[in-house]
N, C-alpha and C positions, 0 to 999 in steps of 0.2 A: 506809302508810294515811294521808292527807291528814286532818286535825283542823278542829274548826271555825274554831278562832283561822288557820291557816295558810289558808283559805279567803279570812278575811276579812283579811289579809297580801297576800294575792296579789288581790284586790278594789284594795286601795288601790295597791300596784305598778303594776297595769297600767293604771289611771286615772293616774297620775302619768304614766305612759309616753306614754300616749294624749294626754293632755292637751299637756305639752308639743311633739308630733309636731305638733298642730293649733295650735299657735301661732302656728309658724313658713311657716304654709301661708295663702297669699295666696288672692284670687278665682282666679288664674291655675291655682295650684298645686292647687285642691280640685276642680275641673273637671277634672284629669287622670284616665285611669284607674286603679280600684284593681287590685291583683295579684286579684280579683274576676271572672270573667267578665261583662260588662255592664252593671258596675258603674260609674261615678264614685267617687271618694272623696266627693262629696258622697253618694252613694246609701249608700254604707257607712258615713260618719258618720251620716245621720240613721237608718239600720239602730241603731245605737248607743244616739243617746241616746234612741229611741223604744225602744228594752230596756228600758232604766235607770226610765224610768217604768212600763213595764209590771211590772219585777218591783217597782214601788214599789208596785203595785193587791198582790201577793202579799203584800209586807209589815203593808201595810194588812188584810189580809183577815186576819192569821197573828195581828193588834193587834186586830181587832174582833170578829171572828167571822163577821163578814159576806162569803158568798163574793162576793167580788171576780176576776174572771177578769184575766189580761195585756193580753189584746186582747178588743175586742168581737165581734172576727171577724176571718176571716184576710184578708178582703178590706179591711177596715179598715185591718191595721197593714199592706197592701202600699202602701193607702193614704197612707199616715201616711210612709213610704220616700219615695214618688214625690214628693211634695207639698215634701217635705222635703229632698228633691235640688234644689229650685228655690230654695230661700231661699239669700240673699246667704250670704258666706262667713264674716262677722262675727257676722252672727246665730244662722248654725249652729254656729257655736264657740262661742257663748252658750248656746246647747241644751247640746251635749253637755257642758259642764261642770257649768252647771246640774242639767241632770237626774241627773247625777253625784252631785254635793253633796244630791241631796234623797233619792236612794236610798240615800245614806251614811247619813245623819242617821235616815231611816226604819227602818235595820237597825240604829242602835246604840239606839234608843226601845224598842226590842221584850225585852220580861224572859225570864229564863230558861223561863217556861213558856210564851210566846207563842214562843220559837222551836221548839217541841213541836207546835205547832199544824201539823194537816195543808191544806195550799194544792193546788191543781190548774195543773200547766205547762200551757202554750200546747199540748203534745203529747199531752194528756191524761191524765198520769200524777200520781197523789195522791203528793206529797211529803212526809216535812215542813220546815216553814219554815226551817231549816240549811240546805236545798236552794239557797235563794237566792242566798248570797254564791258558791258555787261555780256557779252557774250563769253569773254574771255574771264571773268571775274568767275564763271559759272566755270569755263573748264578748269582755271587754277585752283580753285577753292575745292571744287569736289573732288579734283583727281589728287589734288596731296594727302587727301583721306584715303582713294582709293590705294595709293602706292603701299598703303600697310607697315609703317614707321611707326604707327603709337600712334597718330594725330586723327580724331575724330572730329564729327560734324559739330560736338561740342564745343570745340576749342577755336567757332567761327563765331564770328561775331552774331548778334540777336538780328539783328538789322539785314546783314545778307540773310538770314536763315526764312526770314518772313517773308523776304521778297525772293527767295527760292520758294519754298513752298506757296508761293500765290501763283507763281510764273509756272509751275508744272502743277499744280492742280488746272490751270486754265487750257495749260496743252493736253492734256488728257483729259478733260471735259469731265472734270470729277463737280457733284453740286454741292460736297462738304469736307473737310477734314476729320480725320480721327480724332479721337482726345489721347494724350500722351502729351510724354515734353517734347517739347518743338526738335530739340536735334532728333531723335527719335521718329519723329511727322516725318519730317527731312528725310530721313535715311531711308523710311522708307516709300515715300513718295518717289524718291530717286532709284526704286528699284535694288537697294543694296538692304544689309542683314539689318535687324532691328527687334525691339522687344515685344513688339505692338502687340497685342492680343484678337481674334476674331475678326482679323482683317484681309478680305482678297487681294491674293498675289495681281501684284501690277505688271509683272516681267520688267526689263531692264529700260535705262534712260540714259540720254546722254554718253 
């Protein structure tokens, strides 16, 4: 059972992971495809840091009281993607850190009763504000695999991977897991390539 401290462990992990991936990623490099169908890594970075402020409106909302939605619409944040696939490579790597560091700073402001407070995801469902850091734990962690640098589900800690694969067997109403190794389960629970043997396609997640 995932805790909130280990949430927000694995927040900071897979921003470290992230981060440095993009460091190392030139104009050249961030224009390739992501392991994404259709994606550029630039379309799945700015996927990224357009999260990181969106759950920064939840933070906010969870701190004020004021409902504050993620996006102002879904047309908006495809918006917000597309727009956001065209900025230079420099700049977008200034995004996704940035926005990083403000959704940090926004979750650690928040007291123990404002993480009590109930917020509304992007998908309609009333949380509460603890919601957050595992929300965003689940996009850093998986999309630094997706961006297609080398770095695999392997290379996540055992502890998210268990409480990834509990968290999406339960949203897909599956009654068991496969046998494989767990990054493996992962990979392909999550809809991405895997080794797995005799097993039906889930189509895509997250």
């Amino acid at each position: 059972m995932r805790t909130h401290a280990d949430t927000l462990a694995w927040v900071a992990l897979g921003t470290e992971l992230l981060v440095a991936q993009v460091a190392v990623l030139d104009e050249a490099g961030m224009t390739e495809p992501s392991l994404l169908p259709g994606w550029t890594r630039k379309h799945l970075l700015a996927h990224v840091a357009a999260n990181a402020d969106a759950l920064g409106n939840l933070a906010a909302w969870a701190r004020t009281g004021v409902p504050t939605p993620m996006y102002a619409s879904m047309e908006q944040r495809d918006a917000d993607i597309r727009d956001g696939s065209q900025r230079p490579a420099g700049e977008l790597a200034t995004w996704v850190d940035g926005s990083a560091r403000s959704l940090a700073a926004a979750m650690e402001a928040l007291t123990a009763d404002q993480w009590s407070a109930e917020v509304v995801t992007a998908q309609g469902r009333t949380v509460p504000a603890t919601e957050i850091p595992w929300l965003r734990a689940r996009e850093v962690c998986v999309h630094v695999v997706d961006l297609g640098t080398g770095l695999t589900f392997a290379d996540l800690p055992e502890d998210f991977l268990t409480a990834l694969a509990a968290d999406i067997k339960a949203k897909r109403g599956l009654d068991e897991l496969p046998d494989g190794p767990l990054p493996d389960v992962v990979s392909y629970l999550a809809g991405r390539p895997h080794v797995l043997a005799g097993v039906p396609d889930l189509g895509p997640w997250l």
